[in-house]
N, C-alpha and C positions, 0 to 999 in steps of 0.2 A: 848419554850414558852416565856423566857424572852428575846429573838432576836425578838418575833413579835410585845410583847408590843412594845420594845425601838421605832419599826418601826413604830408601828400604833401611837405613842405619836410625832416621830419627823415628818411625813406628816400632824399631825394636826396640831402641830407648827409652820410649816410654809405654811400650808394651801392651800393643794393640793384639787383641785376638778378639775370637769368636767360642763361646759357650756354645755346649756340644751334650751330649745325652751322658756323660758322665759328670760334666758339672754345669749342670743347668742352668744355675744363678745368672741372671740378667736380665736381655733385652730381648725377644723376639715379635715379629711383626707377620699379620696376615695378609692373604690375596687382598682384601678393601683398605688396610693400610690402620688396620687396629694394632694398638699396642697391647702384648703381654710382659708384665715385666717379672720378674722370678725375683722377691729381695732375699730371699732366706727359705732355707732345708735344714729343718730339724732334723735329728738323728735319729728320730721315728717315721720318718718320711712325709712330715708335715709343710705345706709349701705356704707361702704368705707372699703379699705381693700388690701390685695395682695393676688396671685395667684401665687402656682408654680407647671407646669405642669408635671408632671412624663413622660410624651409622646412628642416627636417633636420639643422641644424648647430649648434643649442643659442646661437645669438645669434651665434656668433664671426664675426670678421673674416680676410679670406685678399689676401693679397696678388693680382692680377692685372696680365697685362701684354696688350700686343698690336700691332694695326697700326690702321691709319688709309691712306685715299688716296683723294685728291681727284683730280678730271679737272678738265682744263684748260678744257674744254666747259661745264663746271657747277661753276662753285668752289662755290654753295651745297648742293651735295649731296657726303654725304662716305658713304663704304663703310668698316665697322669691321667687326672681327674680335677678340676678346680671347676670354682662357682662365682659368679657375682651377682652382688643385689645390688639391682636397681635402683638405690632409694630415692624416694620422691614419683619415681616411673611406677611403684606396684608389682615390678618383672624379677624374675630371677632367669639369668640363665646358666645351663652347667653344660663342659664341656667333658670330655670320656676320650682319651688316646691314647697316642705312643708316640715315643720318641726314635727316631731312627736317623742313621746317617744318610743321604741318598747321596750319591755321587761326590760333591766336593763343600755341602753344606748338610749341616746335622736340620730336622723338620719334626716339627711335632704335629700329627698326623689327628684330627678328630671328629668326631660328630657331637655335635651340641643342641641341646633342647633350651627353649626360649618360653619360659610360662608368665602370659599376660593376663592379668585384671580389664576388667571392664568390656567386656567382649559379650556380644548379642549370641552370639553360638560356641558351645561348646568346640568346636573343630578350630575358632579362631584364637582358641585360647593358648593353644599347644605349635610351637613351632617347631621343624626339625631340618636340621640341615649341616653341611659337613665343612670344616677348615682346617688350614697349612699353616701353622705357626714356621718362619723361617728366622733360623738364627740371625743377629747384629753385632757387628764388632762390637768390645768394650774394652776400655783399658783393663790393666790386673790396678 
């Protein structure tokens, strides 16, 4: 018992938490174990940030940007949109959700399109398929 205090006393000391759909700003990670990291929200709802893919891109990190908008109806629910290019790969891909709380972690919820170069058929060029951004602790 007094191993859990010291613990529960020094994460609040140095003030561990988890970003949540009202302040996005951070670190979330998907089901294959990609990174999104959130650095900064303009006051227009413009997001900026990196990406690094757990699939296909040899470890590297890519710059990503995008939007963000809240309704006035539901300030706890927030709709994102962000994109990264590929460079060097030819690809872009962009992701389209929402932010929501489920249970006892906040998830950003999306379907994402994957447009590849260099493809023999039109049908291979277009990928579509859906991801769970789950929030990560960060310090404040």
């Amino acid at each position: 018992m007094k191993h859990f205090a010291s613990l529960f006393f020094f994460l609040l000391a140095i003030g561990v938490y988890g970003q949540d759909c009202i302040n996005m700003e951070g670190k979330w990670v998907n089901e294959l174990g990609s990174v999104l990291v959130i650095d900064s929200i303009s006051n227009n709802g413009g997001i900026i940030g990196k990406y690094a893919s757990s699939t296909g891109v040899d470890g590297k990190i890519f710059p990503m940007a995008g939007w963000i908008n809240r309704s006035a109806g539901h300030p706890g629910e927030v709709n994102i949109s962000f994109t990264v290019r590929w460079k060097g790969y030819g690809s872009i891909t962009s992701w389209t959700g929402y932010c929501h709380f489920d249970g006892e972690v906040s998830k950003i919820t999306t379907i994402w399109n994957l447009v590849r170069s260099g493809k023999d058929y039109n049908w291979e060029r277009i990928i579509t398929n859906a991801s769970t951004f789950v929030s990560v602790a960060r310090k404040k």
